[in-house]
ROBABA-621269 format. One record per residue (C-alpha): y, z negated, x negated; residue in three letters. Coordinates in steps of 0.2 Angstrom, whole numbers, plus 2048, in hexadecimal, padded with zeros to 3 digits. Example, Ala and Ser with C-alpha at 12.3 -4.5 7.8 and 13.67 -1.06 7.14 Angstrom:
2
7EA7D97C2ala7FB7DC7BCser
This chain:
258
C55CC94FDunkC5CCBF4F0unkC6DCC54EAunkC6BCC14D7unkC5CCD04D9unkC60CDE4DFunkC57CF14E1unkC5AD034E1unkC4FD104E6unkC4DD214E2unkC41D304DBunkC33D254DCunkC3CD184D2unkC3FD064D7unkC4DCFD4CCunkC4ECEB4CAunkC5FCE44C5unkC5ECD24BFunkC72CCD4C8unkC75CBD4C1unkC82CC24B3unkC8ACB14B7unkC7CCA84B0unkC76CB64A3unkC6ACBA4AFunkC61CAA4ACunkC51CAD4B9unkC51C9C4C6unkC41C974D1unkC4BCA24E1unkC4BCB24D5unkC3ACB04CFunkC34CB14E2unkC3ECC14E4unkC36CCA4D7unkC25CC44DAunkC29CCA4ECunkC2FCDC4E7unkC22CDF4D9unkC13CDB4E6unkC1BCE74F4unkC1CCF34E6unkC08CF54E7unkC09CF94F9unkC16D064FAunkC0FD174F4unkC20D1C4F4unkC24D124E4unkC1ED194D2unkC25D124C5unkC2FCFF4C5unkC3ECFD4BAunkC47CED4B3unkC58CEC4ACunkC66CDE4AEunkC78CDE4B2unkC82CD54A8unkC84CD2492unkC72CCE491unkC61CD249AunkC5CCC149DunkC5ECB0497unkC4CCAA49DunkC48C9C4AAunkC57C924AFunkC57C844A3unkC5EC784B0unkC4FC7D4BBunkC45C794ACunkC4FC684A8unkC4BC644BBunkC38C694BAunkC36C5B4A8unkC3FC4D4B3unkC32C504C2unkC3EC564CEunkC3BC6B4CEunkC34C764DCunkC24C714E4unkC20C854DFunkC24C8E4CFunkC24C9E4D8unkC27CA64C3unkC12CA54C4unkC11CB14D3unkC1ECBD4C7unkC14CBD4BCunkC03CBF4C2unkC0CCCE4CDunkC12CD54B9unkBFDCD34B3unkBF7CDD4C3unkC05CEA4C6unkBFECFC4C6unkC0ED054C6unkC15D074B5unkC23CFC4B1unkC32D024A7unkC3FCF649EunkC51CF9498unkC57CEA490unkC66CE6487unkC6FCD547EunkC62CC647EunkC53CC6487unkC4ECB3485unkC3BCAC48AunkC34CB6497unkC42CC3495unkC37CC7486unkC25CC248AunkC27CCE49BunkC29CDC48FunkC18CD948BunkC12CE049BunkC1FCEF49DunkC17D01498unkC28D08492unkC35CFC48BunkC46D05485unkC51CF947AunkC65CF9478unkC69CF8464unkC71CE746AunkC60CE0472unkC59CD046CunkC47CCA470unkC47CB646FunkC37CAD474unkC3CC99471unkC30C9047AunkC2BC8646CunkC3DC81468unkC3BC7C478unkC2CC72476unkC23C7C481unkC17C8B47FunkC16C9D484unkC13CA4496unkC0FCB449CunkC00CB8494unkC0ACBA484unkC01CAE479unkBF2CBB47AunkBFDCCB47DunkC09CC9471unkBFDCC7461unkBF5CD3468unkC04CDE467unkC0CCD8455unkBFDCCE44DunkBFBCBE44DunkC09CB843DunkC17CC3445unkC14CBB457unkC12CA844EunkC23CAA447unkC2BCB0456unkC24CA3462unkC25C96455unkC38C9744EunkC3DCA145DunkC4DCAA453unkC51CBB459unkC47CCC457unkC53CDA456unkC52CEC45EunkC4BCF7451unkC3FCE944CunkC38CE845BunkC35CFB45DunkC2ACF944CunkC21CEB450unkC1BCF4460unkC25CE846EunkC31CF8473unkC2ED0B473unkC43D1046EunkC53D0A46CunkC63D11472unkC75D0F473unkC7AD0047FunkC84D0F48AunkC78D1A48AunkC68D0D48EunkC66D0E4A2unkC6AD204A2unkC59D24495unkC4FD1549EunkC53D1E4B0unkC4ED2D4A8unkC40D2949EunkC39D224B0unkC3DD2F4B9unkC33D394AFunkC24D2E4AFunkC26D2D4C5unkC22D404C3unkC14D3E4B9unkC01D3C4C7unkC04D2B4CCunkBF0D284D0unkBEDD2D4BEunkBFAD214B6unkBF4D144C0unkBE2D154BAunkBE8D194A9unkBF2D074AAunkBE4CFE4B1unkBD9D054A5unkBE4CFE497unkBE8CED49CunkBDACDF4A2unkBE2CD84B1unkBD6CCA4B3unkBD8CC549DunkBEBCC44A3unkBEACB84AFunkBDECAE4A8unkBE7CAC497unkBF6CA94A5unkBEDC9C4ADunkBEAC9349CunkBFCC94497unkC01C8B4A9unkBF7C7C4A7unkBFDC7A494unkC10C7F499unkC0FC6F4A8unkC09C6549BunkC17C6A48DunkC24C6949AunkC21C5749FunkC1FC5048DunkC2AC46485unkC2EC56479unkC33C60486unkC41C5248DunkC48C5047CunkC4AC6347CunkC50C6248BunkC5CC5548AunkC63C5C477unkC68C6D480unkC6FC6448FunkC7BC59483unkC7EC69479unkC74C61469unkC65C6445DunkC56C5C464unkC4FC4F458unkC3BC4F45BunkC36C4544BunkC33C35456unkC2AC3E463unkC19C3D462unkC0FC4D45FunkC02C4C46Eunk
């Protein structure tokens, strides 16, 4: 098991802990296997009812490890991006998934929100979706989920100038059932699931499945690959890459926009 993900289990809940506070909890290629690992043994074991994420540390997550993504534009990244099995495991989970995120949660921090059923927010939480800033595009499904969610001009801001949505916004916009007090957040989100674990799980499952088109999901996924590869190997992408590594404002008016 890797470290930097760790579990608890009890009451029917199963609690994931992103452990990398180091790092801000910035998700690498190793960590990515481990929850893809976890989440599709989740959907064997009776046992487990409901999924919770939280994350240790200042913030919930940074999002992929930019060096890892720095790697990946200069050809030398993992032969497998195992984020893809994450998060096709996220589109066909049954169980339903509870979140309890505080400080930033950057890129996929935000866009795996998307396919929680309760998300719980501390009054300091930021949602931060910069993959444009990034010259890259959005994953997860979250370029169809996300409009879907907030309409289409809220989720063009937020994808397109990629500055931060705060707590209470997010709750009106739909992202986010409640916020609470940072000390009080993983007692209500344990709670909160604990409550939903008791619920008939065979009914919540079909309820979910009812709700959510597995296969929409990972198609849209699908899509959102192939253009991210493409985005990520530009000449955009390793100006953006190269600006954030020396710690500067990328400067894309000489780089050609196909």
């Amino acid at each position: 098991m890797n470290p930097e993900i760790r579990t608890e289990q009890a009451n029917g809940v199963i609690t994931i802990t992103l452990a990398r506070p180091e790092k801000k909890n910035a998700l690498t290629n190793e960590m990515y296997a481990a929850l893809a690992d976890i989440i599709e043994g989740i959907e064997r074991d009776s046992s487990i009812r409901v999924l919770l994420f939280q994350g240790d540390g200042d913030m919930f997550t940074a999002g992929n490890d930019m060096g890892e993504f720095a790697a990946i534009a200069s050809g030398k990244g993992p032969s497998e991006r195992h984020v893809h099995r994450f998060l096709r495991a996220l589109a066909k989970a049954t169980v339903p998934i509870v979140a309890a995120v505080h400080g930033k949660a950057v890129g996929v921090g935000t866009t795996m929100l998307l396919h929680c059923d309760y998300v719980l927010l501390a009054e300091d939480a930021q949602l931060i979706t910069p993959f444009v800033n990034l010259a890259l595009v959005p994953e997860a499904a979250s370029s169809y989920l996300l409009p879907l969610r907030v309409g289409h001009v809220r989720a063009f801001e937020m994808f397109a100038m990629g500055e931060p949505l705060d707590a209470q916004t997010a709750v009106a916009w739909g992202i986010a059932n409640r916020v609470c007090s940072r000390d009080t957040l993983r007692t209500h989100a344990h709670r909160m699931a604990e409550r939903i674990a008791a619920k008939p799980a065979g009914s919540l499952s079909a309820m979910k499945s009812l709700m959510r088109q597995a296969e929409v999901l990972l198609a849209q996924m699908q899509s959102e690959s192939t253009v991210f590869q493409e985005r990520l190997n530009s000449p955009e992408a390793r100006e953006a890459f190269s600006a954030f590594a020396e710690k500067r404002s990328p400067d894309f008016s000489k780089v050609a926009r196909h």
